[in-house]
C-alpha distance (Angstrom), angle and dihedral (degrees) to the residues before:
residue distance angle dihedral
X1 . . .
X2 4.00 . .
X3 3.72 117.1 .
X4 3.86 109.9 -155.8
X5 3.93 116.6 -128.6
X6 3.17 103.7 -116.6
X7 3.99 103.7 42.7
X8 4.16 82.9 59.6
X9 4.06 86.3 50.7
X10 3.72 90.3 44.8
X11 4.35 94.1 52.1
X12 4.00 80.7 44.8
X13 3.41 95.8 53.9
X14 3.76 98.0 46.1
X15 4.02 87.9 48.5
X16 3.68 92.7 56.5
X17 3.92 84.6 47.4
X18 3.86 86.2 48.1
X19 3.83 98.3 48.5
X20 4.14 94.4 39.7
X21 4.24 87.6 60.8
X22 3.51 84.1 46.4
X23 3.46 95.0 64.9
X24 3.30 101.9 32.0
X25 3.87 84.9 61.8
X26 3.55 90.4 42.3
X27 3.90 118.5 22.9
X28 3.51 114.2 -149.5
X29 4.09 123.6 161.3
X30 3.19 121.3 -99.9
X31 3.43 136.6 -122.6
X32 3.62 98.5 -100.7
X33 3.71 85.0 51.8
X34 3.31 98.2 55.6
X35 3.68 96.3 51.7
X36 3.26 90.6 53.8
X37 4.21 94.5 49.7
X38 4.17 79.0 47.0
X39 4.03 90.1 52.2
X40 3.54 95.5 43.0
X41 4.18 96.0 47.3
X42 3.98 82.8 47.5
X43 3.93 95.5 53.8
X44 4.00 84.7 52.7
X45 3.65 94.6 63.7
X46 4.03 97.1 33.1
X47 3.98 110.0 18.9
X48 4.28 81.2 105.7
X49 3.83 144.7 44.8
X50 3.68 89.2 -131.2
X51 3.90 87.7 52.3
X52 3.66 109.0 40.7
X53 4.18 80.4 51.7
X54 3.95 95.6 56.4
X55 3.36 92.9 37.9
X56 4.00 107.9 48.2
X57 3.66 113.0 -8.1
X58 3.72 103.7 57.3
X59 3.35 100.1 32.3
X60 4.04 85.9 53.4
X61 3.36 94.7 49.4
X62 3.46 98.7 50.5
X63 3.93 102.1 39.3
X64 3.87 90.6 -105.7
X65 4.13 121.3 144.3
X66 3.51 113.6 -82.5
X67 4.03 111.6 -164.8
X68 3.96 124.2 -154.3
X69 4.34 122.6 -102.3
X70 3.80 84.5 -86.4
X71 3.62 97.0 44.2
X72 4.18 102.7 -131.3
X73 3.38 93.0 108.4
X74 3.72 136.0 68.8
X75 3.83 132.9 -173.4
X76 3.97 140.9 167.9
X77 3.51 113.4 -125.3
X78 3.89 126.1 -153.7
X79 3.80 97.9 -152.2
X80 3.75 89.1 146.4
X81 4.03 138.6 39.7
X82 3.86 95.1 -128.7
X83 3.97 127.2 13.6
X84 3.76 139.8 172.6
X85 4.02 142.2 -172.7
X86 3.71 91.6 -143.2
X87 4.02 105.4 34.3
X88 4.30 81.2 151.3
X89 3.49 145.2 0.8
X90 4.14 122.0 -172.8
X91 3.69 114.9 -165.4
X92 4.05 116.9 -176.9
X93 3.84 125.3 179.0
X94 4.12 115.5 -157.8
X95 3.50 114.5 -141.7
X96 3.54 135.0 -133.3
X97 4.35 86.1 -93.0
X98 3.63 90.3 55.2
X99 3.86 90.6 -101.3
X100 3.68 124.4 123.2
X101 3.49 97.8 -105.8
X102 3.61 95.3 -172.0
X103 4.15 130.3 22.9
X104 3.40 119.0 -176.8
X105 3.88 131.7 -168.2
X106 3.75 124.2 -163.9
X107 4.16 108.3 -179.6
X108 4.13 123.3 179.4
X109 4.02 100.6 -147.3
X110 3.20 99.6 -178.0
X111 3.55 99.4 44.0
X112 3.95 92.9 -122.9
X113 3.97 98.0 137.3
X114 3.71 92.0 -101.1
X115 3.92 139.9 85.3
X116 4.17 110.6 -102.3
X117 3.81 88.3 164.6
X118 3.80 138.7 53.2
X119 4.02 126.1 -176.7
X120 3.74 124.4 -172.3
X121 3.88 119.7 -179.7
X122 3.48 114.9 -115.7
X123 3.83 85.6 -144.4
X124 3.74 138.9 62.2
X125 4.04 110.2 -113.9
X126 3.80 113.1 -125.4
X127 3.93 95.1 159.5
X128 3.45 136.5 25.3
X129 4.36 133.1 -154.5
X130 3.64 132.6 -174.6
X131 3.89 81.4 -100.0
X132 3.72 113.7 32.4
X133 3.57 136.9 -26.3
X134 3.87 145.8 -114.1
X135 3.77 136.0 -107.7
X136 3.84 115.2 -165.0
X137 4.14 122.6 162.1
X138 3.58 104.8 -57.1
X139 3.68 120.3 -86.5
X140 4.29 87.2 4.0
X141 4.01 128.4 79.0
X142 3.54 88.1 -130.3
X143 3.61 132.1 119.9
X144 3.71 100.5 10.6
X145 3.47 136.4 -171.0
X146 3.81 133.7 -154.6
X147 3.77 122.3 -137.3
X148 3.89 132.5 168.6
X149 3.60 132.9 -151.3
X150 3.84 108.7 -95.3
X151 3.89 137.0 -176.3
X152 3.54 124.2 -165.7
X153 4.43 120.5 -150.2
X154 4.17 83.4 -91.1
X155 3.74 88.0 61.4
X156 4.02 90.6 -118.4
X157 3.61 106.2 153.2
X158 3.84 113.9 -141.7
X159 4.01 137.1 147.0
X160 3.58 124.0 -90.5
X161 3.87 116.5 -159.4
X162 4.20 112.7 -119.4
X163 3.83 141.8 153.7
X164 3.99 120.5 -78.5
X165 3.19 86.2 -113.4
X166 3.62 97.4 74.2
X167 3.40 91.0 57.3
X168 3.50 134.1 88.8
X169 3.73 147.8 -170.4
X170 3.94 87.7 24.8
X171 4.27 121.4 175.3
X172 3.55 132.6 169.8
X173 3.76 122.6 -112.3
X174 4.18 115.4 171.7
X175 3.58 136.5 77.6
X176 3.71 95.1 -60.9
X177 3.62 97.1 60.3
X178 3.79 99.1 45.9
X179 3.29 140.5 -48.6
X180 3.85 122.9 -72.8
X181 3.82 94.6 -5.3
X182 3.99 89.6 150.3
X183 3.58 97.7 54.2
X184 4.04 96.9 33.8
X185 3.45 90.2 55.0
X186 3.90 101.3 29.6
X187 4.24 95.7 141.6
X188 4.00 91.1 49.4
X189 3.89 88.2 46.2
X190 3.80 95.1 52.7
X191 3.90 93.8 37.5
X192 4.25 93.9 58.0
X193 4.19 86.5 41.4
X194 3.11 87.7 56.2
X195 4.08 107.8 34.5
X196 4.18 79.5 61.1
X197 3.29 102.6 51.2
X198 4.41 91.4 42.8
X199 3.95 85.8 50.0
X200 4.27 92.0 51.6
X201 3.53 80.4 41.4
X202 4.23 107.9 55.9
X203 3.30 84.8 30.0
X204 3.93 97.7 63.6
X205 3.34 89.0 42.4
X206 3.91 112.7 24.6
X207 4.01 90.8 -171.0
X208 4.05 86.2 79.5
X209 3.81 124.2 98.7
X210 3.90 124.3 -175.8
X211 3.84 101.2 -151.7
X212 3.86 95.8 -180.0
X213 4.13 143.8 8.3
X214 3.86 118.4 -147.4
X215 3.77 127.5 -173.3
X216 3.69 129.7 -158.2
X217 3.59 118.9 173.9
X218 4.28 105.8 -51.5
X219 3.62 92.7 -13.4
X220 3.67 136.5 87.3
X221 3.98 129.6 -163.2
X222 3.35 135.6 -165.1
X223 3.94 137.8 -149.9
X224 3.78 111.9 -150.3
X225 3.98 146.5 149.3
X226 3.25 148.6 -168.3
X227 3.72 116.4 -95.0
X228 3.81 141.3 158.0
X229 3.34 99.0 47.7
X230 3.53 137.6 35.9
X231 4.05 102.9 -153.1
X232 3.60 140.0 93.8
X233 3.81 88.5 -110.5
X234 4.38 109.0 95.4
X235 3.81 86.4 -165.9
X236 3.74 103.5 86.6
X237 3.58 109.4 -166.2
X238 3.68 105.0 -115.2
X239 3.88 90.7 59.9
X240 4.02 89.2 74.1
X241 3.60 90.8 76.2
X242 3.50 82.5 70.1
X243 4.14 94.4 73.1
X244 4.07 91.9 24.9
X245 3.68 101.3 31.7
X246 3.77 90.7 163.9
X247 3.34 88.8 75.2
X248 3.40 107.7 76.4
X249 3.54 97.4 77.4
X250 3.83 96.6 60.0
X251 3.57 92.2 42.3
X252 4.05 92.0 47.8
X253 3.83 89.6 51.4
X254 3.61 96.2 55.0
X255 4.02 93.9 46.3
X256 3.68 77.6 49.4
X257 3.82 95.0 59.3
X258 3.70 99.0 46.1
X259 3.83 90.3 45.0
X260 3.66 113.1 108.5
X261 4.08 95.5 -171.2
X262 4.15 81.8 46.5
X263 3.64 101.6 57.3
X264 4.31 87.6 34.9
X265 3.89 83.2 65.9
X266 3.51 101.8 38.5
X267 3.83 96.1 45.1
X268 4.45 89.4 52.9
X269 3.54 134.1 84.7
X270 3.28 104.4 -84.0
X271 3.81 98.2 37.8
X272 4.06 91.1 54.0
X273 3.94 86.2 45.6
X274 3.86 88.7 69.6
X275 3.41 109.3 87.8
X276 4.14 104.2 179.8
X277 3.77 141.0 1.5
X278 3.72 122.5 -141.1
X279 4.13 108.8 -135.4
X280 3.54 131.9 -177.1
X281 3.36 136.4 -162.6
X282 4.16 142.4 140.5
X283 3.86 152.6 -117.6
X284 3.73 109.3 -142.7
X285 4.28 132.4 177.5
X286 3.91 98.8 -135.6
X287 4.04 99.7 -159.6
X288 3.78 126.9 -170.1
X289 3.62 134.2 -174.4
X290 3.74 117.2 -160.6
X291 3.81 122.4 -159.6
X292 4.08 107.8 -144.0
X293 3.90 108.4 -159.6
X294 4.17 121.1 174.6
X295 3.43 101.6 -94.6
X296 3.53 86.4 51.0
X297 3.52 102.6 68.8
X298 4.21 98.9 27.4
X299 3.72 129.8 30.7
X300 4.10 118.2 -171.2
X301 3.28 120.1 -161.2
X302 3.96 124.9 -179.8
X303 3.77 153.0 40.5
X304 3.64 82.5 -0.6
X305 3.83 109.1 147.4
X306 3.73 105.8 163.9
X307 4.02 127.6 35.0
X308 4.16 108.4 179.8
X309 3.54 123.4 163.0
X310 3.62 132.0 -107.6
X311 3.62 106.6 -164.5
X312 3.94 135.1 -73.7
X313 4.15 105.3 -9.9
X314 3.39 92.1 2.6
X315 3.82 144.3 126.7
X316 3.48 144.5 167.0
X317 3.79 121.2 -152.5
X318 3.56 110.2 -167.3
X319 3.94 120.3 -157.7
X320 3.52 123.4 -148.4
X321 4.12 145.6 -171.2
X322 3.62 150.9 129.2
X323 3.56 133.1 -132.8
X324 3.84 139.5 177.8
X325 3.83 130.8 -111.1
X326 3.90 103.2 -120.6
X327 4.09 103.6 33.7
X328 3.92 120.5 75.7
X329 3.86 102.0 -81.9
X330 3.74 120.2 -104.9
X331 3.97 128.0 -116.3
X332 3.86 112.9 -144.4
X333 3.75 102.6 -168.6
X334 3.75 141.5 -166.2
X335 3.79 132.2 -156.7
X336 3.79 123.6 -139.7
X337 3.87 105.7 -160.7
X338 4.08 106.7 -176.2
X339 3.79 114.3 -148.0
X340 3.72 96.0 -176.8
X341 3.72 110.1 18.5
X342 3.73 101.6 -179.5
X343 4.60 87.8 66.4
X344 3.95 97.5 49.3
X345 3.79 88.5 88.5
X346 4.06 96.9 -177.5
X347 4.09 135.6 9.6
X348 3.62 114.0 -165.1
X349 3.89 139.2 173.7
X350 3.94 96.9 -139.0
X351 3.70 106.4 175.8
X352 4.03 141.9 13.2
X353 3.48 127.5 -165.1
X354 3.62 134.7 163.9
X355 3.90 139.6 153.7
X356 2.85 99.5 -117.5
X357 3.67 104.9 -11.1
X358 3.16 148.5 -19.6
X359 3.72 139.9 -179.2
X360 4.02 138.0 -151.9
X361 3.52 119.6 -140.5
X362 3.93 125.7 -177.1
X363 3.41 113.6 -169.6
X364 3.84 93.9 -21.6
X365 3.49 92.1 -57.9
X366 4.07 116.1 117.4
X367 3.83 108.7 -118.0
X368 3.60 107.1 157.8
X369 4.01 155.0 -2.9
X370 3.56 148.3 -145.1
X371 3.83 115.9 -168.4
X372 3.74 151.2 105.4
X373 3.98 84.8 -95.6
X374 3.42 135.1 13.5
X375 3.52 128.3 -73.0
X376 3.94 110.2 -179.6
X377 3.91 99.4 146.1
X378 3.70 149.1 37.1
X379 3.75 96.3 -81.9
X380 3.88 123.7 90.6
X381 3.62 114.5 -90.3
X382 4.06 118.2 -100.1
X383 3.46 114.3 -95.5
X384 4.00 138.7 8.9
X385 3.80 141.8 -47.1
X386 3.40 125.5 -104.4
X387 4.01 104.8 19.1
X388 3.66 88.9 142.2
X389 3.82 136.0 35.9
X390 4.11 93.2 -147.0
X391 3.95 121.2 87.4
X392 3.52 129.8 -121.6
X393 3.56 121.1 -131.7
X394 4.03 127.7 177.0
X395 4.02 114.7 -158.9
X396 3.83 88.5 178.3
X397 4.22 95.1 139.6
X398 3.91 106.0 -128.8
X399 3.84 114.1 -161.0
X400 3.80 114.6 -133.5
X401 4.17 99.0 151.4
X402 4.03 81.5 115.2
X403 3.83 92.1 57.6
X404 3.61 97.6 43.2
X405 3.82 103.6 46.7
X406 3.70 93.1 49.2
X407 3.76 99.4 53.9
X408 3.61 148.0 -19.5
X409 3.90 101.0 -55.2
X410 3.85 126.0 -146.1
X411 3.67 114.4 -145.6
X412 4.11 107.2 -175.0
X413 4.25 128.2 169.9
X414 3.37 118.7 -157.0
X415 3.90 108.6 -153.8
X416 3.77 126.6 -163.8
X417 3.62 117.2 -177.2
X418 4.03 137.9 152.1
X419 3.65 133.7 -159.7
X420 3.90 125.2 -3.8
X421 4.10 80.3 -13.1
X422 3.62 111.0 73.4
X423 3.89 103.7 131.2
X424 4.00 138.2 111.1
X425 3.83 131.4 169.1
X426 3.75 130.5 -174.1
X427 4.02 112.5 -156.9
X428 4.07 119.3 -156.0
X429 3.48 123.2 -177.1
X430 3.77 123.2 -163.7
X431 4.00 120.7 -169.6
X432 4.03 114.9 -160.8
X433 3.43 141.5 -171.2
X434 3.71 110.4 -132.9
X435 3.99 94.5 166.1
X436 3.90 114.2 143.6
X437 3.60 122.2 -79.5
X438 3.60 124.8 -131.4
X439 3.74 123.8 -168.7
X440 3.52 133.6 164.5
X441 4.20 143.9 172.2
X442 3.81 137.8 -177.1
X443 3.63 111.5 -130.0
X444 3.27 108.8 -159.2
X445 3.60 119.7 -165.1
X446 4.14 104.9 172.9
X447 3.97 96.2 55.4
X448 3.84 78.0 105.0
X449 3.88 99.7 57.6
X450 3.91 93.4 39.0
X451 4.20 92.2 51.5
X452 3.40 84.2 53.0
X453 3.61 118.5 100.3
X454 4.22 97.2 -158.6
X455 4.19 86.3 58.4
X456 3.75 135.0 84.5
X457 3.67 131.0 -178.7
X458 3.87 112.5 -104.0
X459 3.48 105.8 170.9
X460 3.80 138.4 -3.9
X461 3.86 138.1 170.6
X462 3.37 131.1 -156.4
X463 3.83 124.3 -151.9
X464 3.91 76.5 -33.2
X465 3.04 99.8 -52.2
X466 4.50 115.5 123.6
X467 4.04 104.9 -128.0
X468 3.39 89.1 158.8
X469 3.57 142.7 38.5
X470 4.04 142.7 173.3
X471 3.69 87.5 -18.2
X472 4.54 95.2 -50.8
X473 3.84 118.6 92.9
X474 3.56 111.9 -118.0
X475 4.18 91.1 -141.0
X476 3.87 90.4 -120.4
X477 3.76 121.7 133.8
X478 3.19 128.3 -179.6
X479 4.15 122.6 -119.8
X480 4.05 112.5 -116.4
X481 3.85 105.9 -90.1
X482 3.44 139.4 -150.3
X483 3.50 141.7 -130.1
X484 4.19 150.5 -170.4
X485 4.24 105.9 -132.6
X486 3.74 113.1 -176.8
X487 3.46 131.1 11.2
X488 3.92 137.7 -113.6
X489 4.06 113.7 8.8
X490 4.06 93.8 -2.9
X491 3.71 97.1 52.7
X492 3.52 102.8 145.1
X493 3.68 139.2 -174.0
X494 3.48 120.4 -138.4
X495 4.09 125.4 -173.3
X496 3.86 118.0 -157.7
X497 3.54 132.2 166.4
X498 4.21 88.0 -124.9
X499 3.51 130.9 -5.4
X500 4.05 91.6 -163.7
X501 3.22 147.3 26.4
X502 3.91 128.3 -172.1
X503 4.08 119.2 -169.5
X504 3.52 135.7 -176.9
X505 3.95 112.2 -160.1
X506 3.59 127.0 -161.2
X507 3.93 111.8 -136.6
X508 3.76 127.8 -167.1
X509 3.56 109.7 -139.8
X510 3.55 104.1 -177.7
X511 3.86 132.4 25.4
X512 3.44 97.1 -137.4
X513 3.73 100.0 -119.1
X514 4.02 88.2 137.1
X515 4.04 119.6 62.2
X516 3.97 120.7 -110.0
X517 3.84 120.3 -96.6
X518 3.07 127.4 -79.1
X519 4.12 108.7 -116.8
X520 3.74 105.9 161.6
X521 3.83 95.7 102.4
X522 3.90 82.4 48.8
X523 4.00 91.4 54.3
X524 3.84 98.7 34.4
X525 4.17 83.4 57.2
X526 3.75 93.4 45.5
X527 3.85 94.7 49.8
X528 3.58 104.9 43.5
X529 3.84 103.1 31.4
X530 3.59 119.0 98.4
X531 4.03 129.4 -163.5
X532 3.76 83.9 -92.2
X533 3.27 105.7 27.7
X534 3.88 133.7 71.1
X535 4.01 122.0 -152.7
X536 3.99 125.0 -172.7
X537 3.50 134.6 168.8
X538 3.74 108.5 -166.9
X539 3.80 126.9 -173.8
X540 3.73 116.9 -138.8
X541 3.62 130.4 -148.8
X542 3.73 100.2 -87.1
X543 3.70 87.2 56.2
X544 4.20 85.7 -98.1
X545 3.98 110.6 144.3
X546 3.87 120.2 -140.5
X547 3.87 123.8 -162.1
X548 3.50 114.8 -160.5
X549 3.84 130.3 175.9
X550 3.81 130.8 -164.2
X551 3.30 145.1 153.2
X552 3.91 126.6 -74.1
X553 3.64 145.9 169.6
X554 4.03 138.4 146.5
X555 3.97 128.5 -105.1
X556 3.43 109.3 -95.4
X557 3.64 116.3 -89.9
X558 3.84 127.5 -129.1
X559 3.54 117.0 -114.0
X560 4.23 109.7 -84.6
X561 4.00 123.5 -154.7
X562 3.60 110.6 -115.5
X563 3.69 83.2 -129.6
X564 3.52 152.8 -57.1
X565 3.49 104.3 -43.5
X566 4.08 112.6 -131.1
X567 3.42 131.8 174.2
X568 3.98 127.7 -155.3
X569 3.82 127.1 -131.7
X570 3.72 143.7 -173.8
X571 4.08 136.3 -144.9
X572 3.54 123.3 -169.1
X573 4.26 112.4 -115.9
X574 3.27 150.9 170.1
X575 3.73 122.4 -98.9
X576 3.73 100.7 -123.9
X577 3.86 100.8 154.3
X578 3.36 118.3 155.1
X579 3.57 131.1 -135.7
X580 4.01 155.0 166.1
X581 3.86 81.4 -105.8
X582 3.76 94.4 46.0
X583 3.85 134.1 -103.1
X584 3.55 113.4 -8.8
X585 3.78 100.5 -138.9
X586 3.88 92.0 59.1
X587 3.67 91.5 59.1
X588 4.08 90.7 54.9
X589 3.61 130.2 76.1
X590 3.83 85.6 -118.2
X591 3.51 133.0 20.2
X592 3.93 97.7 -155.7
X593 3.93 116.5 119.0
X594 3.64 151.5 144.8
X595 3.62 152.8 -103.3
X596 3.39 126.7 -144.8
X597 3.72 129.4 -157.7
X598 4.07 149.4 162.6
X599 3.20 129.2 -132.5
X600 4.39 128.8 -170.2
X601 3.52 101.4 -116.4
X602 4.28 111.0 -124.6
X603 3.84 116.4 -115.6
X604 3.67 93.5 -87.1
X605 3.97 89.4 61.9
X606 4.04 93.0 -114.7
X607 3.61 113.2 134.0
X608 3.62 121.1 -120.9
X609 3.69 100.3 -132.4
X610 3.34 127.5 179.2
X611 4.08 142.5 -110.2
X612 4.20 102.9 -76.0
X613 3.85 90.8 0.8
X614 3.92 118.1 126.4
X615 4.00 121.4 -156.3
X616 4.12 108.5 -104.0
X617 3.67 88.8 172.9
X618 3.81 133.3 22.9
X619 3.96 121.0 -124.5
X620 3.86 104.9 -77.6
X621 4.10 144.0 110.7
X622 4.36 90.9 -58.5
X623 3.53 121.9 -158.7
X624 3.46 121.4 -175.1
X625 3.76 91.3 143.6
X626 4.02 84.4 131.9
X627 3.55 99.7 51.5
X628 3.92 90.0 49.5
X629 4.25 87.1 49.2
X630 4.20 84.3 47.9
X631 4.09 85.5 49.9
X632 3.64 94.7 46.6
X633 3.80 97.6 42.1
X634 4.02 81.6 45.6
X635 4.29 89.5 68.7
X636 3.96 95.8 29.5
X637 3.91 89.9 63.6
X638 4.22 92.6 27.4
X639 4.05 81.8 66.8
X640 3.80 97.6 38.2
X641 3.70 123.7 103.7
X642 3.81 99.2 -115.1
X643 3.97 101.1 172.6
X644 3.59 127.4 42.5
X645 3.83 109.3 -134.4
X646 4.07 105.9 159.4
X647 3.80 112.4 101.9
X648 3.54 136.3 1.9
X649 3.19 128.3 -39.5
């Protein structure tokens, strides 16, 4: 059946006729309208960060509601495998010094909607970094300690004692600093407590998101879930690239091999077309210096009564009791845990004495006496207490280094004593070696690319200097250098031939057995269209080619924010950096500072600032991208070497 032009134009015609009385009778919107109604309810609920968060992200993370664009509709979505309101709550309390008296850490590990653990530090807080925090005397900057957020396979969060060094982002915050720091700054306080703990958190267990932080007063809580993957396993398997980062590229080939969408894209056109891939990667000596104290390398715990020192690396823990004559003697014991076996260089019982007697056990077993008679077994000794007035001491040295480095070690004495003479010690005396540790590793991440057969070095630098470039070496080596590991008393120098090398590797990817693209349709479009004008050249079956021209141009486009408008502020503060040197602000002729934030400006274009914070820059599109590359050029070059000074000039 043919249907003639203009009869189909005709029916058209008198349906658009048709449908316009319609609505003129009836008005309804059309569908242009509606779209636009639909656009505009959409850019409500996402047209900002702060927006599309509240409205979709934390809510799906944490098994909230989440309505639809027009808001009639609600639904629970299951975006995650586990998910809770209150994943963690930090409370502090700033003392009357300045110091956090009291910081307390309530965590829900099993993502229940309640608290199953509680944490509070054993220390008061007198400085804060982006990964622990600092406890000095209170109210003083004096006798500090270091400690680093820590989380153990139960996911109980605790403090582990480290060097300064391994901290970062540190400030000041008691007395010493300023004056009310804590409570002036209360909502910065809270917000780096709790950034450190969140970061040991995740990344113990990468499976954990934090979705949203809320503070009320001096406490802080967080909305979080469990995401990524859905098994009783926190080690996700991607994060073991992190220890064996070489790795990844054998593992990425063979998902590449048995990948069906892979080999569809690397078998086309415009996979074949592709001749080599540019990759980088590095060589780099990782160095660390560890600083051994006592307590690092022996803890005692006990009947200890007396701890004296004995020279350099050396202790003597003296073990002490009384007993009676008639009853069955006592043991007053003392447990020898070693925590690095291989530095306690000698374990000794140096001295006995008793009156009457005493007796040294290790490990139960009977290894010595002091007495008036012997006492060598588990019956009383023969005879009675206190025949003589004078003690009786044995300084016989027993050796007991073999007991104590292979396991924990239980020293006991078992004292039996009558009359005005009731007393018996045990003395131990442990020698360490608490000298400074020095270990180091190349990890080497292009052993990959240069086993590879279809790569070849293009470039490398050493310690910054070019050995090789576009594919020729340059003959450039670098001299041997030397550098300062550690700080303080295990400041060491260390001379290597490099420290790092930096590659780029050029790979073939495909052998060429299939022939490039095609892309002169591609080009002849690009060159000869116009905004309003479309050009094609199209090659028919026969191997004929067709140009054809006609006329083109795009729907018009709504009107598009040039972004999200921001707007930058200041508030006044005190310069409490902290540093190997001490605080910062002490150093500088005036401690007086700033803080600089951004805020998402509301709908109305009014910028949300802040208690104390004064507008540096209205709501608008900011850039201060060259004040940021002045700031980070600023450190790069502050830690550079800028002046040779080894050797003579």
């Amino acid at each position: 059946m043919i249907l003639r032009r203009d009869l189909v134009l005709a029916t058209l015609s008198s349906t658009l006729l048709l449908s316009a009385a319609a609505l003129a009778q009836e008005p309804e919107p059309s569908v242009k309208d509606r779209a636009r109604s639909a656009a505009t309810a959409s850019r409500a609920r996402t047209s900002s960060s702060d927006a599309l968060q509240s409205n979709f992200v934390t809510p799906g993370l944490s098994g909230q509601t989440i309505t639809t664009v027009d808001g009639k509709t609600g639904f629970t979505a299951n975006l995650s495998c586990q998910k809770t309101s209150t994943l963690l709550e930090v409370l502090v309390q700033p003392g009357s010094t300045g110091d956090l008296s009291q910081v307390r850490i309530s965590h829900d590990r099993d993502f229940d909607g309640t608290f199953d653990s509680q944490t509070l530090l054993p220390v008061p807080v007198s400085g804060i970094c982006a990964n622990g925090v600092i406890a000095c005397n209170p109210g003083t900057w004096e006798g500090c300690r270091y400690y680093g957020w820590a989380v153990d396979s139960a996911l109980n969060i605790n403090l582990q004692q480290t060097q300064m060094t391994s901290l970062s982002g540190c400030y000041c915050l008691n007395n010493s600093c300023g004056t009310n720091l804590a409570w002036g700054n209360i909502s910065e306080v809270l917000k780096d407590l709790g950034g450190g703990v969140v970061g040991a958190l995740t990344t113990a267990d990468p499976r954990i998101g934090v979705a949203q932080a809320q503070i009320e007063g001096t406490v802080i809580r967080y909305t979080g879930a469990q995401t990524t993957s859905c098994t009783a396993d926190p080690q996700v398997s991607a994060t073991r690239y992190r220890s064996n980062p070489t790795d990844i590229q054998a593992d990425a080939t063979s998902v590449s091999q048995g990948s069906s969408v892979f080999q569809a894209l690397a078998g086309s056109a415009a996979g074949s077309g592709k001749r080599e891939q540019i990759r980088s990667c590095s060589i780099e000596r990782e160095v660390a210096v560890k600083e051994w104290s006592f307590d690092d390398i022996l803890a005692v715990r006990g009947s200890v009564t007396k701890v004296t020192s004995c020279g350099t690396d050396c202790r003597r823990y003296e073990i002490r009791g009384s007993g009676t004559c008639d009853s069955v003697p006592p043991i007053y014991s003392a447990t020898f845990e070693p925590l690095a076996p291989a530095r306690i260089k000698s374990a000794r019982i140096v001295e006995m004495g008793a009156d009457d007697w005493v007796q040294a056990r290790v490990n139960g077993q009977i290894v010595g006496y002091a007495g008036k008679r012997p006492w060598l077994g588990e019956a009383l000794p023969s005879g009675d207490c206190r025949i003589s007035d004078d003690p009786w001491y044995n300084r016989t040295a027993i050796d007991i280094t073999s007991q104590v480095t292979s396991g924990a070690t239980v020293v006991g004495a078992r004292v039996r004593g009558g009359g005005g003479g009731n007393w018996g010690y045990v003395t131990v005396e442990v020698q360490v070696d608490t000298s400074c540790e020095t270990t180091e590793r190349l990890v080497d991440l292009c052993s990959g690319y240069a086993a590879d057969p279809q790569c070849h070095l293009k470039s490398e630098t050493v310690d910054d200097v070019v050995t090789f470039n576009n594919g020729v070496g340059t003959g450039l080596s670098p001299l041997p250098q030397t550098r300062t590991m550690g700080t303080g008393t295990c400041a060491v120098q260390l001379t290597r031939d490099f420290f790092l090398k930096e590659r780029r590797y050029a790979c073939v990817i495909d052998t060429g057995s299939q022939a490039s693209p095609d892309l002169s349709r591609a080009a002849y479009i690009i060159d000869r269209s116009t905004e309003t004008m479309l050009n094609d050249r199209i090659q028919a079956a026969d191997g004929s080619v067709q140009e054809t021209s006609r006329a083109f141009s795009l729907p018009a486009q709504d009107p598009v924010a040039a972004c999200e408008p921001i707007c930058k502020t200041r508030k006044a503060r005190t310069n409490s950096d902290a540093a190997l040197d001490g605080v910062v602000g002490e150093l500088q002729t005036s401690d007086q500072g700033w803080n600089s934030y951004y805020h998402v400006c509301s709908s109305d274009n009014v910028c949300p600032a802040g208690d104390g914070e004064e507008i540096v820059s209205a709501c608008g599109c900011l850039d201060d991208f060259p004040e940021a590359v002045t700031m980070m050029q600023t450190v790069r070059l502050a830690g550079a070497d800028l002046v040779c000074t080894a050797g003579a000039q």
